[in-house]
N, C-alpha and C positions, 0 to 999 in steps of 0.2 A: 840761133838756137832757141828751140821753145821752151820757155819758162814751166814750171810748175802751175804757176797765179795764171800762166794762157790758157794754158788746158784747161781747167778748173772753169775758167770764165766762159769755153766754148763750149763746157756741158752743161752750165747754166744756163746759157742761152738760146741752147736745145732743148732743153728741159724746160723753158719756161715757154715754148710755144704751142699753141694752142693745139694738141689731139685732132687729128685726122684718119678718119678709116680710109684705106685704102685695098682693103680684099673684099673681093667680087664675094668669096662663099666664108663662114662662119667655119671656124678652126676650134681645134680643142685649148688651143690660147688664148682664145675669147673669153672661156671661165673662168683661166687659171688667177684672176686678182691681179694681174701685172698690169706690162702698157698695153698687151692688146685689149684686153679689159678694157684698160681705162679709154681707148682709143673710142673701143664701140659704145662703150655708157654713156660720154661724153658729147661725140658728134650724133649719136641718133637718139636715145632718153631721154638727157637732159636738154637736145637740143628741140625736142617737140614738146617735154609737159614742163617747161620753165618755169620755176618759181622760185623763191627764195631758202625755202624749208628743202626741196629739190640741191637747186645748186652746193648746197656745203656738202652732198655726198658723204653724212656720214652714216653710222651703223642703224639707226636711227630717226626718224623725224622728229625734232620737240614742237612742238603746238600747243599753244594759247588758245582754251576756248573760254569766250565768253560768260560771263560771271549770270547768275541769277536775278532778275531786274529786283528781285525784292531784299537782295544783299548788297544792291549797289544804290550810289548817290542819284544814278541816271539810268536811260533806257540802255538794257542788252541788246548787247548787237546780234544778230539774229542768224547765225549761222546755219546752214543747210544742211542735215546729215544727208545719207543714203536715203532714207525713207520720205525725206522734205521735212523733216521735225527742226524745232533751232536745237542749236548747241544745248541750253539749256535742257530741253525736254530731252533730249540725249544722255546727257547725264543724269538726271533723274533716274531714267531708265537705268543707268549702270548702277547708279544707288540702289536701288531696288534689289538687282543681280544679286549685288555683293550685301545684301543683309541678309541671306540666305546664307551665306557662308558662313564657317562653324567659327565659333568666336574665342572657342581656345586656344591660345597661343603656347602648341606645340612645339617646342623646340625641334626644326629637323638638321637633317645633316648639311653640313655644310655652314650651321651657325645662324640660318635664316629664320622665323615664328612663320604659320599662315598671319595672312595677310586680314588685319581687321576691318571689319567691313567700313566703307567709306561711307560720309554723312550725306543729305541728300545735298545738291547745288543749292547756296546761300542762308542754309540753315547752319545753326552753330552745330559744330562735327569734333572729331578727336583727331589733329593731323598727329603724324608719328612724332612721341617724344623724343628726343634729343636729350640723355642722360646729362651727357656732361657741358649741355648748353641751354638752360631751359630759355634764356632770353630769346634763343635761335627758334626754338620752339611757338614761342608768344608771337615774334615776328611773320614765322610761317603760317600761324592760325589768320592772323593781318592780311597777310597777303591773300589768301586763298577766301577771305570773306569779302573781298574791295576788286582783286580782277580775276578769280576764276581761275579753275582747275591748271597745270599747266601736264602736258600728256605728253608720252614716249608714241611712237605708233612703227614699226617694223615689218618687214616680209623677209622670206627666206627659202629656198627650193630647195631637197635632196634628194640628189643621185647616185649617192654612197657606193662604191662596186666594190670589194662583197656588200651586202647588207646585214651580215653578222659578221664582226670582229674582235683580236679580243680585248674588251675592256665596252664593249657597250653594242650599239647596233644601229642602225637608220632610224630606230624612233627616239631613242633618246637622246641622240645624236642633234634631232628636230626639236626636239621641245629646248633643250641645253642651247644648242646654239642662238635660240632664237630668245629664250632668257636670258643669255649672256649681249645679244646685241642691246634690250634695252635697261640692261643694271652698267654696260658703260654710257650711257647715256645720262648715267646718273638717279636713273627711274628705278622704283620698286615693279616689279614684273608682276600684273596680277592675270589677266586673261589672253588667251592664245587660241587660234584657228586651225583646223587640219584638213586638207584636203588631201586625198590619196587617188593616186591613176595606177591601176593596177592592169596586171596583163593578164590575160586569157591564161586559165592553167597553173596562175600563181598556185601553191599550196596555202589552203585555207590557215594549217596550222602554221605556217609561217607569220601569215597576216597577224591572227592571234596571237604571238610573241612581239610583233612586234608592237602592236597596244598593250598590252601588260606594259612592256619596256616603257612606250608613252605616259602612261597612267601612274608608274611608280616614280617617272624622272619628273611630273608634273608636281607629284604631291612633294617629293624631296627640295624640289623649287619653291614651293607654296604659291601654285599657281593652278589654274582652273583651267582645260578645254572645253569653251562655251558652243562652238558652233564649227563644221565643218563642212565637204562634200565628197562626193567618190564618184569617180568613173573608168569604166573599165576600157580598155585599148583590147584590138586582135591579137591574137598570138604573134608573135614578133616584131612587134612595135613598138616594146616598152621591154625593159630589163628585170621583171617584176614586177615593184613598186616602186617609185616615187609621190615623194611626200614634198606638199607647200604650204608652207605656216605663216601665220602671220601675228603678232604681239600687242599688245597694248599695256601699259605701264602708268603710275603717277610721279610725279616727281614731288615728295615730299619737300629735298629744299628749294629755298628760292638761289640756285645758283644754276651756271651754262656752263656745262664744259665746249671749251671749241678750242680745236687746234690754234687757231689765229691768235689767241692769248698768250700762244707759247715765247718766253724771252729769253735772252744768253742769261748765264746761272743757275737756269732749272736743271734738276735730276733729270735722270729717266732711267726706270725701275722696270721691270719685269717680272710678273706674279710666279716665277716657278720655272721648271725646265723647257726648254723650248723644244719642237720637233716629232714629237713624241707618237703624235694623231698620226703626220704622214706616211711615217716610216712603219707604224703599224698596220696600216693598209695598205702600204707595199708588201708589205712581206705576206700581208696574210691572202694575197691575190696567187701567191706559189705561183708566181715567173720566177723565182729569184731562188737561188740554190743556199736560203740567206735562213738560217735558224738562231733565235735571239728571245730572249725572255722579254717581252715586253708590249706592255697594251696602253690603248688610246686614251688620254691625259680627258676626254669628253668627261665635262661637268659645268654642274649650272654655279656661276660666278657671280649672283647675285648676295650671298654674302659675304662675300668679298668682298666686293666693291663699298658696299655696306661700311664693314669695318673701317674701309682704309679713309671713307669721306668723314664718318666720326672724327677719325683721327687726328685728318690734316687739314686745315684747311686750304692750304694751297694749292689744291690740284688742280692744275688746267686744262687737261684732257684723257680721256681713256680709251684705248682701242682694242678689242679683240683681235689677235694673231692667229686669224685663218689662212684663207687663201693668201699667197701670197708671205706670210709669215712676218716674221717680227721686223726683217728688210725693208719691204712694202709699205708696213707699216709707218716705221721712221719717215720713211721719202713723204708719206702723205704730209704729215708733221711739218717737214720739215720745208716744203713747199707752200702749205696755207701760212705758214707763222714767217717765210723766210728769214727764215733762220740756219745754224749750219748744227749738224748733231754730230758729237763725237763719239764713236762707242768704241769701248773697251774691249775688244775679242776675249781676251781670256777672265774678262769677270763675268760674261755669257754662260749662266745654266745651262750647262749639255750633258746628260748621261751617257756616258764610255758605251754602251750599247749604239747607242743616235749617231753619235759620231764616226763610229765606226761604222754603220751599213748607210753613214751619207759618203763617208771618203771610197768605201768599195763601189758607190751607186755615181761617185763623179757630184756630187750635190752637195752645197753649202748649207749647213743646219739652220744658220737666216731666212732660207727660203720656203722651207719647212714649214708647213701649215700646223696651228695647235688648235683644239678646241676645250684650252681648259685654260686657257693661260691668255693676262695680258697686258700688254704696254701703259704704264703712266707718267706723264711727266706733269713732274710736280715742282713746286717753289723751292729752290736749295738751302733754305731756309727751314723747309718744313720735311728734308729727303729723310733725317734720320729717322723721324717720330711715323713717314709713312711706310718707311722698311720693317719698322716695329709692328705697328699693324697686321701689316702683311705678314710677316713670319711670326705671329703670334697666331695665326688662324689657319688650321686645319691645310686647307687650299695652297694655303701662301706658306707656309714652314723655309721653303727653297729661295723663296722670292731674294731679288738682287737689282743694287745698282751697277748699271750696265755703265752709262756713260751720262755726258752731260750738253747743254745747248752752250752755240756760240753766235758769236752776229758774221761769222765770213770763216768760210765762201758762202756766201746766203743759199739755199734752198738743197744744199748736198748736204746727202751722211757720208762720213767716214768714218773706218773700222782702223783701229791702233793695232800693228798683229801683234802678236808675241814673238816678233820677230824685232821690235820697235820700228816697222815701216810705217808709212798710214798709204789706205788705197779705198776708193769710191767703193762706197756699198751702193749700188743703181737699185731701181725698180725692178722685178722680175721680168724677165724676159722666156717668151716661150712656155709652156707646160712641161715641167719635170718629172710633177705628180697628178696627173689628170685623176679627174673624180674622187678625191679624196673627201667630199663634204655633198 
């Protein structure tokens, strides 16, 4: 008879073998964040532009550029931008950018100030204060005069079907998600790219909404669209618009989230209700005979994330719960850090709306993509003070600890039901919700 511990060790060891594409043509389960995702990222992306900052696959790139030769003991290393400039003169140049920016510290929604302009590379600058640490403070100003800026850098595509739904639209959707990929990254979110491929016939005035939308979710971010591009497709070639962004952020502390720090004892937290986004672009596509009060969780999480690092300092990683959902998520986690995650089913934020058109819809609220919400696992030492955070802030009010890390079965999540069973939470499989982001 098979053991429990057999099973358990046979999807480990499944689990733990290296991603293979095996389909001739591209599926709408190549989007969805699951295995087929990871299947194609894996064996053709990371398998042609390898690199270190590449392989950890997260929401994000953090990179190290080279410090100022006239702030350091020795020659800068001489890194090549796009244009052939070093790193240095690169930065200069975003120094420049960013003292044109307005130097009022606004408070906007969400709890965030614009963003003060940054000093040039290896002159004395103002890094952000640390109220209730000024040491951390002193030591960040250290850092940042001895090796040089350390930067978020992100991309991101949208193909949103509708493109207006309710609680947001395709542009805000764009700017939000793509601020939220580099505030878990631990970066302040300052400038962002927009490219649009638009089809023959769009509505002008469509387009027009949806830049407003961009424009008012960029300022509520406190962030800047510096540079873009447009082209247009024939009639039937394209669904509209689609929109591709791309980020760039500073990371004020000197710290790294990476999943692989993750140990047994840590929390893991979740900024709010899950599910929210997908289920409202299901419904608002009218296939579904499904009426329910409720719109897309889309918001920029860069003060969030904000508060919660003040807060704690134990946090070892942060993920946004897109594609794929808060499920996805874990499995990432829980495979870089091999480790075993246990999550509590019924301490899982779900609105009786969600739940209800995921049980009519056959779908697990897990797998439910958010674009407001997201996963942290933090030191259990530090889980109360960063639940506090969180639900002290606007964003977070709902935020919850969901469940906690083990060291076995290494690299699996499981779910405790509220039935007292426990059963594999896996990776998404297939597309439930195509096009939701």
């Amino acid at each position: 008879m098979i053991t429990e511990e057999q099973v358990l060790e046979r999807i480990r060891r499944t689990r733990a073998r290296r991603p293979r594409l095996r389909d001739e043509r591209i599926t709408l389960a190549h989007g969805a964040g699951g295995k087929a995702t990871q299947s194609l990222v894996e064996s053709l992306f990371v398998a042609a532009f390898r690199n270190p900052a590449l392989e950890r696959l997260d929401d994000g790139a953090v990179l190290d550029l080279p410090a100022a030769a006239s702030g350091t003991s020795g020659p800068a290393r001489a890194a090549s931008g796009p244009s052939g400039k070093t790193g240095a003169a690169c930065a200069d140049e975003m120094s420049d950018a960013a003292s044109t920016a307005p130097r009022d510290e606004t408070v906007l929604a969400g709890g965030t100030v614009n963003p003060a302009p940054m000093s040039r590379a290896g002159e004395p600058g103002s890094p952000t204060v640390f109220a209730d640490d000024p040491a951390a403070t002193a030591r960040m100003s250290d850092a940042m005069a001895t090796a040089g800026p350390r930067l978020a850098f992100t991309t991101d595509s949208y193909v949103v079907s509708p493109l207006f739904f309710p609680g947001g639209d395709i542009g805000d959707l764009a700017v939000n998600g793509t601020v939220n990929d580099l505030a878990v990254c631990g970066a302040r979110p300052l400038y962002l790219s927009a490219g649009f491929i638009l089809e023959e016939g769009f509505e002008v005035a469509d387009l027009q909404r949806i830049i407003a939308s961009m424009a008012a979710a960029a300022q509520r971010a406190g962030v800047q669209i510096v540079t873009g591009d447009t082209k247009v497709v024939g009639r039937g070639k394209a669904d509209g618009c689609y929109i591709t962004t791309a980020g760039v952020g500073l990371l004020d502390r000197p710290i790294t989230l990476d999943a692989a720090t993750v140990r047994p004892g840590d929390a893991v937290l979740v900024s709010g209700p899950i599910g929210e986004h997908g289920v409202t672009i299901m419904l608002a596509r009218g296939e579904l005979d499904i009426e329910a009060d409720l719109t897309s969780d889309t918001a920029p999480l860069n003060g969030l994330t904000e508060a919660l690092l003040n807060a704690a300092p134990g946090v070892r990683v942060l993920r946004d719960a897109t594609r794929g959902g808060v499920a996805t998520v874990l499995n990432e986690i829980a495979q870089a850090s091999q480790t075993a995650i246990v999550v509590d089913e019924a301490a899982v934020p779900i609105r009786p709306v969600v739940a209800g058109a995921c049980e009519l819809l056959g779908i697990d609220p897990l797998y439910v993509a958010c674009e407001g919400r997201f996963v942290a696992i933090v030191d259990g030492a530090h889980a109360d003070k960063a639940l506090t955070a969180l639900q002290t802030h606007p964003l977070g009010r709902d935020a919850a600890i969901i469940g906690h890390v083990h060291d076995d079965p290494p690299s699996l999540v499981l779910g405790r039901t509220s039935f007292g069973g426990t059963r594999v939470i896996d990776t998404l499989v297939g597309d439930p919700l195509p096009r939701i982001c």
